[in-house]
C-alpha positions in Angstrom: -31.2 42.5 -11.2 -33.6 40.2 -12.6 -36.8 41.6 -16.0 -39.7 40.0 -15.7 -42.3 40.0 -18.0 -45.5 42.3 -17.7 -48.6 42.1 -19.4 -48.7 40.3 -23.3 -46.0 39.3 -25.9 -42.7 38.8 -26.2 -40.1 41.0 -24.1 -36.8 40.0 -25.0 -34.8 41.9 -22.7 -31.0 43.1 -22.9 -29.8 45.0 -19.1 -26.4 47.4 -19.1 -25.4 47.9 -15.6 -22.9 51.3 -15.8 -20.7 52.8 -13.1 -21.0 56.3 -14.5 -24.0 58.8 -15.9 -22.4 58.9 -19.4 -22.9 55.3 -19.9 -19.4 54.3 -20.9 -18.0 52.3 -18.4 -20.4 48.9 -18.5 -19.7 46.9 -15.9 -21.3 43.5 -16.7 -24.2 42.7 -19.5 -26.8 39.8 -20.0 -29.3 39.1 -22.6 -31.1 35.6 -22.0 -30.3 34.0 -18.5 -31.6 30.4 -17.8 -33.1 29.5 -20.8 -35.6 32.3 -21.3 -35.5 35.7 -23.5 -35.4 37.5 -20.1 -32.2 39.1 -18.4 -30.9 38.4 -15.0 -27.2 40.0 -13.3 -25.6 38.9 -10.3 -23.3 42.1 -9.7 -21.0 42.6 -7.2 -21.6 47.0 -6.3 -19.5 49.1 -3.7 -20.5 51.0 -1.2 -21.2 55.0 -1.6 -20.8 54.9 -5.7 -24.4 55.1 -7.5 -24.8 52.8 -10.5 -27.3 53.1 -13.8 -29.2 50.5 -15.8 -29.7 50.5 -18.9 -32.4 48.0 -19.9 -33.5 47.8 -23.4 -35.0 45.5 -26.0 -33.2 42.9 -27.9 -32.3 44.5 -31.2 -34.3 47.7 -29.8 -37.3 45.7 -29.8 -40.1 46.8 -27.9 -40.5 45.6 -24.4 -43.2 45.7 -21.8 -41.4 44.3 -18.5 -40.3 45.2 -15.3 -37.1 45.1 -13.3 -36.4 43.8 -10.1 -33.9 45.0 -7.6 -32.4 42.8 -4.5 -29.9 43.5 -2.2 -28.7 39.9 -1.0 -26.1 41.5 2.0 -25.4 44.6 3.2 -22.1 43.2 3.9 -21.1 42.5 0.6 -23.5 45.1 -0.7 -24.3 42.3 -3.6 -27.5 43.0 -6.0 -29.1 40.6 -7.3 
């Protein structure tokens, strides 16, 4: 799971990856990955089990981004 930024200003993302609709079991978290105020997760997902995302602003700021989904193998059913 990778934000990206979209359109003007500043979009200091925060991304939640959850294993359940309730939101309460997070199962990894990222705020700035590789040097920038955007997010990025390398999560390992199972088979047959639907997971939600959660992505927000930093301190509930506003954002104006988009995220990007990639499976990397069906045999390790890996996102990235």
């Amino acid at each position: 799971m990778k934000t990206h930024k979209k359109g003007n200003g500043t979009n200091d993302t925060v991304l939640h990856p959850y294993s359940d609709p309730s939101l309460m079991n997070q199962i990894a978290y990222n705020d700035d990955s590789n040097g920038t105020v955007f997010s990025e997760l390398n999560v390992s997902l199972s088979a047959g089990v639907t997971y939600y995302v959660k992505l927000i602003g930093y301190n509930n700021g506003p954002i104006n981004t988009r995220i990007n989904f990639r499976l990397a193998s069906l045999e390790s059913r890996r996102v990235i």
